[in-house]
C-alpha positions in Angstrom: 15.5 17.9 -13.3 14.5 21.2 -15.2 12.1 19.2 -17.6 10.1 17.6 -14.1 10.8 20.4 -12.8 8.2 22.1 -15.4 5.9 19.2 -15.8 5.3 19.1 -11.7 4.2 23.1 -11.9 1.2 22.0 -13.7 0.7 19.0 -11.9 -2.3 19.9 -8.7 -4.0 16.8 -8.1 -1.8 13.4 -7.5 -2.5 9.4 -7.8 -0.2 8.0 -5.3 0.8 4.8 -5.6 3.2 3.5 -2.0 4.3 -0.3 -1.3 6.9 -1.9 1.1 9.5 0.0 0.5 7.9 3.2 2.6 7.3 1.0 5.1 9.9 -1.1 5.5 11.6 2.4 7.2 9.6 1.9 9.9 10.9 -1.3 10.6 8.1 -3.5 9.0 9.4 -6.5 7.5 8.2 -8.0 3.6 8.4 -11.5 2.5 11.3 -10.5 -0.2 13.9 -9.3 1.6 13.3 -11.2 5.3 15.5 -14.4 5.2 16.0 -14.4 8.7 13.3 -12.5 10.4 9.9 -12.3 11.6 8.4 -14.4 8.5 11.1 -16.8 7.7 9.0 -19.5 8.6 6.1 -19.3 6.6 5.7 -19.6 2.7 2.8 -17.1 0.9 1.5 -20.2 -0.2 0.7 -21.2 3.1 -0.8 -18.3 4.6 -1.9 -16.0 1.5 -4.0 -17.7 -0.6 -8.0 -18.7 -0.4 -7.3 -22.2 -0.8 -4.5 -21.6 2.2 -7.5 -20.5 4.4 -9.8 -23.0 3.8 -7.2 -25.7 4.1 -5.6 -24.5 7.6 -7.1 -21.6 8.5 -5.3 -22.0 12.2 -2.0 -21.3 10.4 -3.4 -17.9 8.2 -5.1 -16.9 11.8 -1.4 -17.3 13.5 0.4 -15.2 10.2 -2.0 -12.4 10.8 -2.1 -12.3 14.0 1.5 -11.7 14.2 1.9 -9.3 12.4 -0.9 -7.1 13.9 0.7 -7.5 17.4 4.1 -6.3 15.2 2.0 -3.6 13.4 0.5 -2.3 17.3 4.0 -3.0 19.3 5.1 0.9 18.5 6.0 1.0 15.1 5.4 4.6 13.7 5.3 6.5 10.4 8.5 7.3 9.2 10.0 10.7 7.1 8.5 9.7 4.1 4.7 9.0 5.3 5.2 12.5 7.3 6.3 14.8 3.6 3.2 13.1 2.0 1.1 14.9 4.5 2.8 18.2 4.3 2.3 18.0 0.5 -1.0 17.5 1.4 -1.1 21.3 2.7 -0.6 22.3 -0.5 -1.8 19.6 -3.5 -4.5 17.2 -3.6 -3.3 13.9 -3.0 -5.0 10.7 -3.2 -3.2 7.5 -1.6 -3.3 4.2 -3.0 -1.4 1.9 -1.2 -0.6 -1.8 -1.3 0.3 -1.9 2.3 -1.8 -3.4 4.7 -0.4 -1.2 7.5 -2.1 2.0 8.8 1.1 4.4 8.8 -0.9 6.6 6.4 -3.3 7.0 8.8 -1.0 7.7 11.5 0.9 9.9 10.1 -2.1 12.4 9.1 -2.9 11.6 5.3 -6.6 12.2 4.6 -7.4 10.2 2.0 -6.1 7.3 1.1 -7.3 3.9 -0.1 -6.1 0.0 1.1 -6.8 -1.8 -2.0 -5.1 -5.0 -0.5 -6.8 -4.5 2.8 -6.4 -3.7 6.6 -4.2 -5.8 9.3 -6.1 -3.9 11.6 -9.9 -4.7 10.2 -11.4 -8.2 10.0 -14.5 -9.3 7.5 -17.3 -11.8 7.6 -16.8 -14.8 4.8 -20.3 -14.4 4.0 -20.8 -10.7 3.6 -17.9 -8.8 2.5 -19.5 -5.6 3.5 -19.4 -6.9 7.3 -15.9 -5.2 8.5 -14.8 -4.6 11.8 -12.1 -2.9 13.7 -10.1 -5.4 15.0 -6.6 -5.3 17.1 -6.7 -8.2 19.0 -5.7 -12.1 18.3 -8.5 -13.2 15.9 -9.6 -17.4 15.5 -12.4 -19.4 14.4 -14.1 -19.2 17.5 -14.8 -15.2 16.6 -17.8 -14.9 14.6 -19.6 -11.7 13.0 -21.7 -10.1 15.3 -24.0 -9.2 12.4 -24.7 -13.3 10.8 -22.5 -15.0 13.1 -20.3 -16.1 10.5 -16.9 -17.4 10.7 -14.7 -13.9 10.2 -11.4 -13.5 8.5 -8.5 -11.0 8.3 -9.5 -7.8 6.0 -6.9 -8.6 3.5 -6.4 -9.4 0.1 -5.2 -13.0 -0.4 -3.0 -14.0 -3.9 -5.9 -14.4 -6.3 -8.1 -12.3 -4.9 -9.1 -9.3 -6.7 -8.2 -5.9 -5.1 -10.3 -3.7 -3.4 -12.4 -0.8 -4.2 -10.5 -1.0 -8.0 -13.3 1.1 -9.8 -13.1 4.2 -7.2 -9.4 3.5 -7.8 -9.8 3.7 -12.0 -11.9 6.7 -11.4 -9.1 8.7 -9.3 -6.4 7.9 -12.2 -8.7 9.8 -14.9 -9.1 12.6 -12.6 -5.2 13.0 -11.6 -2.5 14.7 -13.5 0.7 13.0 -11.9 1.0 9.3 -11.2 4.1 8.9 -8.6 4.8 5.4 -7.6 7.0 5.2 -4.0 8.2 1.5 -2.6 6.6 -0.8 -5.0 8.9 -3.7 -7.1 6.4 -3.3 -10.3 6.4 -7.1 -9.8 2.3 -7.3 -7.9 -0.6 -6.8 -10.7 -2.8 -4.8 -11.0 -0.7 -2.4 -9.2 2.2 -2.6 -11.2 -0.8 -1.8 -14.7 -1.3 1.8 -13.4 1.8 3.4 -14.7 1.0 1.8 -18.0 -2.5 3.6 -17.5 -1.2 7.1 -16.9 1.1 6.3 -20.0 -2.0 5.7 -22.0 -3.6 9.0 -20.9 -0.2 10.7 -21.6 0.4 11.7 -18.1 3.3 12.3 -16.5 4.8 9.7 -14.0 7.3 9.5 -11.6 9.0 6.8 -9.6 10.5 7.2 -6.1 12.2 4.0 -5.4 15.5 2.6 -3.6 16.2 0.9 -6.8 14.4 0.6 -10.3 11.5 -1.4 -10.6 10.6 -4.2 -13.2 8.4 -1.7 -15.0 11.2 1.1 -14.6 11.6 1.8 -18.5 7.3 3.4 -18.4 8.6 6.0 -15.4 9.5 10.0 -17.8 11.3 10.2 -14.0 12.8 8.0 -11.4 14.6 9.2 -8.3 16.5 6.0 -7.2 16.8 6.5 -3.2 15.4 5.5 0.1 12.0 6.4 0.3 12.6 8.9 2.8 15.2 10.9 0.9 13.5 10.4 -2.5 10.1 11.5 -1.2 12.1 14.6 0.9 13.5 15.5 -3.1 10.5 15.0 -4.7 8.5 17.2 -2.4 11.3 20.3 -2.9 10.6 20.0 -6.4 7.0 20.3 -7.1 6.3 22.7 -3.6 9.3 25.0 -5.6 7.1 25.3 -8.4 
């Protein structure tokens, strides 16, 4: 820990990279590990593709909308989302996050980008740049109060391409520490962006409760729940 130590005294400005695992402290469930829960019944094939919308878009409606009345039933940010924000008080750190939640938010973290979309936000189908705010039940009767379009959850659906990915590029040249918290290393283009830092020769970390599929690219792993790993890695670099 004396070598990260070292390199996290010169690190000032961080790429952030969170997935399910932060979340999943708070009690929101994922596809991999949720056998018997809330999504048991579905298949991503079914509910999280294009071709799954335009083929029964009643069933992708139903997915969604169960999971924002989960996301607004009282789940709240957890340890980890709250040590981001007090490392925020001291470094600058930019949030990229492949959760579709708004914990970040909650929790007080300033700048942060969804590049696989908002449960919370809903977008026209013929103009992406038409996004609303949106916590209620949403159906095809709902239509875009700008075109009057048929609207759809604010999401990223397998095989679409992520969000905002060349503000996201443009961070990674300007950080010096990639960390990676909650994410399998198994969902692309996410999973590239330690190979990216590696490129550029900058240091990165992973903060995970067990190593990912692209562990062997991490210089440092802390191999915990997110809450304790995050706790750790904050004591570190705030010591420095």
């Amino acid at each position: 820990m004396e070598q990260l130590s070292q390199i996290l005294a010169k690190s000032k400005k961080l790429f952030i990279l969170t997935g399910a695992g932060i979340s999943k402290e708070s009690g929101i469930e994922t596809f991999t590990d949720s056998k018997d829960g809330l999504w048991a019944n579905y298949n991503i094939e079914d509910v999280c593709t294009p071709q799954a919308f335009q083929r029964n878009p009643d069933l992708v409606y139903e997915f969604y909308n169960k999971r924002r009345q989960e996301l607004n039933s009282g789940i709240k940010p957890n340890k980890a989302h709250k040590l981001l924000v007090e490392l925020e008080k001291a470094l600058e750190i930019n949030i990229i996050t492949q959760n579709i939640d708004n914990l970040h938010e909650i929790s007080g973290s300033s700048s942060i980008i969804h590049m696989h979309g908002e449960l919370n936000k809903v977008r026209c189908i013929m103009d992406e740049s038409h996004i609303f705010e949106w916590y209620e039940n949403l159906d095809e009767t709902h239509k875009c109060p700008h075109c009057g379009a048929q609207m759809r959850p604010h999401v990223c659906f397998y095989g679409e391409m992520p969000y905002q990915m060349d503000e996201i590029h443009n961070l990674a040249m300007e950080c010096s520490l990639f960390v990676s918290i909650g994410t399998s290393g198994g969902t692309y283009p996410a999973a590239g962006f330690v190979s990216l830092f590696k490129e550029m020769k900058k240091p990165t970390v992973e903060l995970n409760l067990e190593p990912s599929l692209n562990q062997s690219q991490f210089d440092f792993a802390i191999h915990k729940p997110a809450t304790v790993a995050v706790e750790e890695f904050k004591n570190l670099i705030l010591t420095n």
